[in-house]
VEXDREN-2710 file (C-alpha; in Angstrom, 1 decimal):
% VEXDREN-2710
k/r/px/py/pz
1/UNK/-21.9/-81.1/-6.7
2/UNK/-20.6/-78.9/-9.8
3/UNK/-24.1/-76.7/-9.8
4/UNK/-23.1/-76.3/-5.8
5/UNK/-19.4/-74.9/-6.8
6/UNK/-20.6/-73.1/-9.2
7/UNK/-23.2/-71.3/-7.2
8/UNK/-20.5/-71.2/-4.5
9/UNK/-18.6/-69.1/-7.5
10/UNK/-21.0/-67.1/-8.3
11/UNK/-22.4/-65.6/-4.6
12/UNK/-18.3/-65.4/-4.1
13/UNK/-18.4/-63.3/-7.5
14/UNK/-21.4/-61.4/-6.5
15/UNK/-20.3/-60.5/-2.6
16/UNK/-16.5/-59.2/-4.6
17/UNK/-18.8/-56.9/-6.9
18/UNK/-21.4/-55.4/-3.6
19/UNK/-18.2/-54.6/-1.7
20/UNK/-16.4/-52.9/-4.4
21/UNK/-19.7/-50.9/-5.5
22/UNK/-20.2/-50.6/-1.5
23/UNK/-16.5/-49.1/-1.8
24/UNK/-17.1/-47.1/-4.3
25/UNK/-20.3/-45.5/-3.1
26/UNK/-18.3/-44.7/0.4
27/UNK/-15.7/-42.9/-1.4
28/UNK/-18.3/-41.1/-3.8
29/UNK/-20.2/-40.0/-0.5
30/UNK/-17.0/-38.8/1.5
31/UNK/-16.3/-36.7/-1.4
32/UNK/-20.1/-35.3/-1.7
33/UNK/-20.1/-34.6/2.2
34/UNK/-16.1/-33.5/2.3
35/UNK/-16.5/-29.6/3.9
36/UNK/-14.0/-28.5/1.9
37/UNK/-16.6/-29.3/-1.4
38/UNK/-19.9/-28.3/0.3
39/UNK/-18.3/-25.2/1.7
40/UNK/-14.8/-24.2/0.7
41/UNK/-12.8/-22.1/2.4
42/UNK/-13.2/-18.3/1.2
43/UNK/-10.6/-16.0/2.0
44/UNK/-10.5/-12.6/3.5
45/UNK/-10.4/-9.7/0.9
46/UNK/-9.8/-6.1/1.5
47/UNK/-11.3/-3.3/-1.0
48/UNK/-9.8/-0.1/-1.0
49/UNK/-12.1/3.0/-1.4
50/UNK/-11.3/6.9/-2.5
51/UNK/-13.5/9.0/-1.0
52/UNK/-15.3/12.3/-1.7
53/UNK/-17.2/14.4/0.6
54/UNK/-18.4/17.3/1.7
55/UNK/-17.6/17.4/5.7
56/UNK/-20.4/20.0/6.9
57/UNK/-23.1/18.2/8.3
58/UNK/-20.2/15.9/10.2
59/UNK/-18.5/15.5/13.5
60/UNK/-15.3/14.3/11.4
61/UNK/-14.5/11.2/10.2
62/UNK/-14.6/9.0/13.0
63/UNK/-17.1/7.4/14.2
64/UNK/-18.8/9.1/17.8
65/UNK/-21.8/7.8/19.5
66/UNK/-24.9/9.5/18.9
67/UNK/-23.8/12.1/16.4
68/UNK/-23.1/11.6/12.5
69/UNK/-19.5/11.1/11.2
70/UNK/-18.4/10.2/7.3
71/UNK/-17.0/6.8/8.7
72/UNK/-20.3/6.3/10.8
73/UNK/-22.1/6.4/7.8
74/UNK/-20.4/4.3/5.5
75/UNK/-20.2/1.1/7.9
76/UNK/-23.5/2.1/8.6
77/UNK/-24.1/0.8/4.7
78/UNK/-21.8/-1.9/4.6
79/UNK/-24.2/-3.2/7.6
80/UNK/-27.0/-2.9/4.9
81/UNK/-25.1/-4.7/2.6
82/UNK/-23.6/-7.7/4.1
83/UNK/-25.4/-7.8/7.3
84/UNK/-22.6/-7.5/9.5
85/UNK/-20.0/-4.9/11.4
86/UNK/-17.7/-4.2/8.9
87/UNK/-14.8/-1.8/10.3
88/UNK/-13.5/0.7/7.6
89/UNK/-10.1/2.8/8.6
90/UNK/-9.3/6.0/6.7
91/UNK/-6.0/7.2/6.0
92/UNK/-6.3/10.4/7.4
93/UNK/-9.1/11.1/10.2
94/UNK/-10.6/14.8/8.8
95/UNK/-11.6/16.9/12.3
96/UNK/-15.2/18.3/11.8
97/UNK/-16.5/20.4/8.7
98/UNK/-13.5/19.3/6.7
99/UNK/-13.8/17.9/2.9
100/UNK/-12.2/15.5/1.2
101/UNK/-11.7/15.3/-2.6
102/UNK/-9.6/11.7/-2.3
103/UNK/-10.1/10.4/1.0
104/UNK/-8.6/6.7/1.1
105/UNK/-10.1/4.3/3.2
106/UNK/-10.4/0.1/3.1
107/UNK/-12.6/-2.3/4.4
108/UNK/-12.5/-6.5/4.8
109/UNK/-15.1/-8.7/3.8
110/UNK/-15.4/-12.6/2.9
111/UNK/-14.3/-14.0/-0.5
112/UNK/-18.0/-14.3/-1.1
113/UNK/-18.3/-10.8/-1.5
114/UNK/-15.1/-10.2/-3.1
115/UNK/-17.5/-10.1/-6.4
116/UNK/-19.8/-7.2/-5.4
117/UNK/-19.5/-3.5/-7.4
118/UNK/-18.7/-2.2/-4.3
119/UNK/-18.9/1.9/-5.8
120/UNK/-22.2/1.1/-6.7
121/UNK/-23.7/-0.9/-4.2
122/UNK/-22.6/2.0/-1.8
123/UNK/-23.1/4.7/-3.5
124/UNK/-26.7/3.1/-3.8
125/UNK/-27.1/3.6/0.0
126/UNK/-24.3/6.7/1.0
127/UNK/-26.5/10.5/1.0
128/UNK/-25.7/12.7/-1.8
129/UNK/-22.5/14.3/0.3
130/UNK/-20.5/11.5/0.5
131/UNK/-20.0/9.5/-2.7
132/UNK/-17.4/6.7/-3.4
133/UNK/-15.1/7.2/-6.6
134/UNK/-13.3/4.2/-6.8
135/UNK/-13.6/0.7/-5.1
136/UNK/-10.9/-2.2/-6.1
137/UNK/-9.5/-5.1/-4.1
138/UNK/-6.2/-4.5/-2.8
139/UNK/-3.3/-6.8/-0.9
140/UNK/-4.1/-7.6/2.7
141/UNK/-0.6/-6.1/3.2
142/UNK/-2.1/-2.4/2.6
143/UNK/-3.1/-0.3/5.1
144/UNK/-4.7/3.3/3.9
145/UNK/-2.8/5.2/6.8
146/UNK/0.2/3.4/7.9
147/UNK/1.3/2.4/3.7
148/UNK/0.7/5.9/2.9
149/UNK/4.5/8.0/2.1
150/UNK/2.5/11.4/2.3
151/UNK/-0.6/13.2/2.5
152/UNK/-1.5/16.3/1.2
153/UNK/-4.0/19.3/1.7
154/UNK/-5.6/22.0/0.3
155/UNK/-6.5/25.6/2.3
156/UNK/-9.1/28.3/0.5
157/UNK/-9.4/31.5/1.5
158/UNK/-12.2/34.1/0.0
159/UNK/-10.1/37.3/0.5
160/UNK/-12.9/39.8/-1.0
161/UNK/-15.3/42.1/0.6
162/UNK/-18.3/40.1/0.3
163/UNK/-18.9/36.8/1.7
164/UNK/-20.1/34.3/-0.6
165/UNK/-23.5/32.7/-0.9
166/UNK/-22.4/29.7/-2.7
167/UNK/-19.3/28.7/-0.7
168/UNK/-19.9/29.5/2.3
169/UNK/-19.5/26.7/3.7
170/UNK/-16.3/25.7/1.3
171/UNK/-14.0/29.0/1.8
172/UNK/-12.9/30.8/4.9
173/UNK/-14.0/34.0/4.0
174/UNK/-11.9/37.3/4.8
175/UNK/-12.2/40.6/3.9
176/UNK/-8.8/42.8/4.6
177/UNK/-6.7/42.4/1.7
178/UNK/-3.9/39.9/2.4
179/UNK/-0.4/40.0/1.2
180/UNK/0.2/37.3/-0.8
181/UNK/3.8/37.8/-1.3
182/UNK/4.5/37.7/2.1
183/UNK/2.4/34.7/2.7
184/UNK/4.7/32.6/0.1
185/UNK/7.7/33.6/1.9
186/UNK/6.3/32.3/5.2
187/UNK/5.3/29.4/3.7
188/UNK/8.5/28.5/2.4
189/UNK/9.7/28.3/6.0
190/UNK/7.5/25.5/6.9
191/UNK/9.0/23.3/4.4
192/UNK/11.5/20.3/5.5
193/UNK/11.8/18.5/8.8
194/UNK/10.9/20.3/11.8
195/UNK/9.5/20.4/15.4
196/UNK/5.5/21.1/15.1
197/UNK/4.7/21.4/18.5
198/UNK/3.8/25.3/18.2
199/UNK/1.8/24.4/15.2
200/UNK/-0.9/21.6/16.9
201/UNK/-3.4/21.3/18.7
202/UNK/-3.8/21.4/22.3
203/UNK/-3.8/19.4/24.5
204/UNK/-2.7/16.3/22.8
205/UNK/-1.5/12.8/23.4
206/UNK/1.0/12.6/20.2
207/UNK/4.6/12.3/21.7
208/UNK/6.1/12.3/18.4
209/UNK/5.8/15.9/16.8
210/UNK/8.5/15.6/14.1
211/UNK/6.7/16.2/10.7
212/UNK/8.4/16.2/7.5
213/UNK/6.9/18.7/5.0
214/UNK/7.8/18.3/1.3
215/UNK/6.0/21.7/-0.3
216/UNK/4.3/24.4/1.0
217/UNK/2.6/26.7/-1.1
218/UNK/0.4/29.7/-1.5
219/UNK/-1.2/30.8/-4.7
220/UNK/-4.0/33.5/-5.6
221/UNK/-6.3/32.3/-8.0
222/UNK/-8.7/35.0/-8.9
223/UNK/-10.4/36.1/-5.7
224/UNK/-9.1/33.0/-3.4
225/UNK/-5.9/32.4/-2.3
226/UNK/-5.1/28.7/-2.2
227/UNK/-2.2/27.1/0.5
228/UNK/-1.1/23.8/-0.4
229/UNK/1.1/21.8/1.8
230/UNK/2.1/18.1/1.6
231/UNK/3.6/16.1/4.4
232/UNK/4.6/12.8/5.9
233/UNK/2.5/13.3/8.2
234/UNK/0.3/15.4/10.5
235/UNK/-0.2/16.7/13.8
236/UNK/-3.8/17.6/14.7
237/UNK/-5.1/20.8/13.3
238/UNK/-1.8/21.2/11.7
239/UNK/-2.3/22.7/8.7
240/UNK/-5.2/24.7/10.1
241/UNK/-2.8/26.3/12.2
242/UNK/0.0/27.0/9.9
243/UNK/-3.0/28.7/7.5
244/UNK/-3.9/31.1/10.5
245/UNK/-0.5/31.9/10.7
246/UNK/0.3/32.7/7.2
247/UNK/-2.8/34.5/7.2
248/UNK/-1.5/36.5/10.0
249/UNK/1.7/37.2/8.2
250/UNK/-0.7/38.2/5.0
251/UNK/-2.1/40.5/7.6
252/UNK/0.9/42.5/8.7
253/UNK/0.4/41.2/12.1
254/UNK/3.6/38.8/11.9
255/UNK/6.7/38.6/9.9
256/UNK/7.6/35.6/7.5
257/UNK/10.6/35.7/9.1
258/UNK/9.1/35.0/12.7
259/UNK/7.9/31.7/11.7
260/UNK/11.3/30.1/12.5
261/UNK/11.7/31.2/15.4
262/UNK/8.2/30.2/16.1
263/UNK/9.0/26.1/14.9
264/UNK/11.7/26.6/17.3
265/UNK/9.9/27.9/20.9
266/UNK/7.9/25.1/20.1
267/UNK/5.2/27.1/22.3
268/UNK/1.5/27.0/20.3
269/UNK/0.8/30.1/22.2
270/UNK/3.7/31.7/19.4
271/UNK/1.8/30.9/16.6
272/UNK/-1.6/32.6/14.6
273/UNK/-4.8/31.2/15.1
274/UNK/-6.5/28.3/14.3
275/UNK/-8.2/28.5/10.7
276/UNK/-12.2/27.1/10.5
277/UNK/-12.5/24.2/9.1
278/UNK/-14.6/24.1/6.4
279/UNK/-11.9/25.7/4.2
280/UNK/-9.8/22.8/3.8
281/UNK/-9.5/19.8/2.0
282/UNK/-7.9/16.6/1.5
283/UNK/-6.8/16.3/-1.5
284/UNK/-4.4/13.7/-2.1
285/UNK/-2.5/10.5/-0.5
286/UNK/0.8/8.7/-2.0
287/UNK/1.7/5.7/-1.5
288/UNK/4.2/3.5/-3.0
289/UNK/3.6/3.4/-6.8
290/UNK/-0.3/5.0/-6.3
291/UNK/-1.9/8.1/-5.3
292/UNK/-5.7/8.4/-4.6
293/UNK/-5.5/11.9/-6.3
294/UNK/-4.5/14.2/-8.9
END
């Protein structure tokens, strides 16, 4: 009778021990197969890009079907990369045959990627006029056009007799000898907050042609005369416009002292022409406590 009780005991003993080990295997093996350990969650992150490159082969930044753009091509090798559509916005959207020394654009990928060397990976795969100077993550909370406080261009001008072989394809290239004197007093007038409908291009769909320009400039360096202006914001061809007409002024064909009336008949048909593009450059955008240039 004892040997049965004590077997009793000890199957009782042994059952107690299977369920906990049973128990303790389950709870082992929901943790092994839990999602959230096989495959955590990876968050979004963004990597912010500046720029450089050489718009002449081009259509522009933005992307067009069947001909090349500088935002074309660099999803085109984020595809390579990461094997998926990866949309990258710009903060300014250069028209065609315009250059950019510190373009800044930004891109989203998973987590998992977050580790890459994104500058070298792309650079790896971008052609030899378009290069990437800088790639770091950045706050989901950026955005390279609507974060940015200004932007700011670059104009050259070859004002010499002879056009250049090198830069041909970097300079607009005039020979009459401009007035640069008068060119700074019309630039001057362009600065502050004004009505830039005369100074766009047209047609267009932007209602909103209040523009806010901080500095306009125009300075000879040796045989090239450089206009610099930097604004809140842009209208299309802006700043190609506003170098046709300073040239124009530089020309004797206008006054500096016609260009306000000319903000103010808001008529483009009162302005100068349009400048080519493959003189100008963006140079530079601010944003709170960054800029992508010098």
């Amino acid at each position: 009778m004892q040997r049965i009780e004590s077997a009793s005991r000890h199957q009782s003993s042994a059952s107690r021990s299977q369920s906990r080990s049973l128990l303790e295997y389950q709870n082992t093996f929901r943790h092994i197969t839990n999602r959230s350990t096989l495959f955590p969650e990876s968050k979004e992150v963004q990597i912010r890009l500046i720029v450089e490159y050489d718009g002449t082969c081009y259509h522009g930044w933005q992307r067009q079907p069947l001909v090349p753009t500088i935002q074309g091509v660099v999803e085109n090798s984020l595809q390579q990369i990461i094997q998926q559509d990866t949309p990258v916005v710009a903060a300014g959207r250069t028209d065609a045959g315009v250059h950019a020394v510190a373009q800044v654009a930004s891109f989203r990928v998973d987590g998992a990627h977050s580790h890459r060397d994104w500058r070298y990976v792309l650079n790896r795969l971008l052609p030899a006029d378009i290069s990437v100077r800088l790639a770091e993550p950045v706050g989901n909370d950026f955005h390279p056009r609507f974060s940015a406080r200004t932007k700011r261009y670059e104009y050259r001008i070859l004002n010499r007799r002879e056009r250049s072989g090198l830069a041909w394809n970097r300079r607009w290239h005039i020979w009459q000898t401009l007035s640069v004197q008068d060119m700074q007093e019309a630039a001057k007038r362009f600065c502050g907050m004004h009505d830039f409908t005369s100074f766009r291009c047209m047609p267009t769909q932007t209602q909103d042609t209040i523009c806010t320009v901080v500095s306009c400039k125009v300075i000879k360096e040796g045989d090239e005369i450089v206009l610099t202006v930097e604004a809140d914001r842009f209208l299309k061809q802006m700043v190609r416009v506003i170098v046709g007409t300073c040239v124009d002024v530089g020309a004797g064909k206008i006054s500096a002292s016609s260009i306000s009336d000319i903000l103010e008949a808001r008529d483009r048909c009162q302005s100068g022409r349009t400048a080519p593009p493959h003189g100008l450059y963006l140079m530079n955008v601010t944003y709170d406590g960054w800029c992508s240039g010098v």
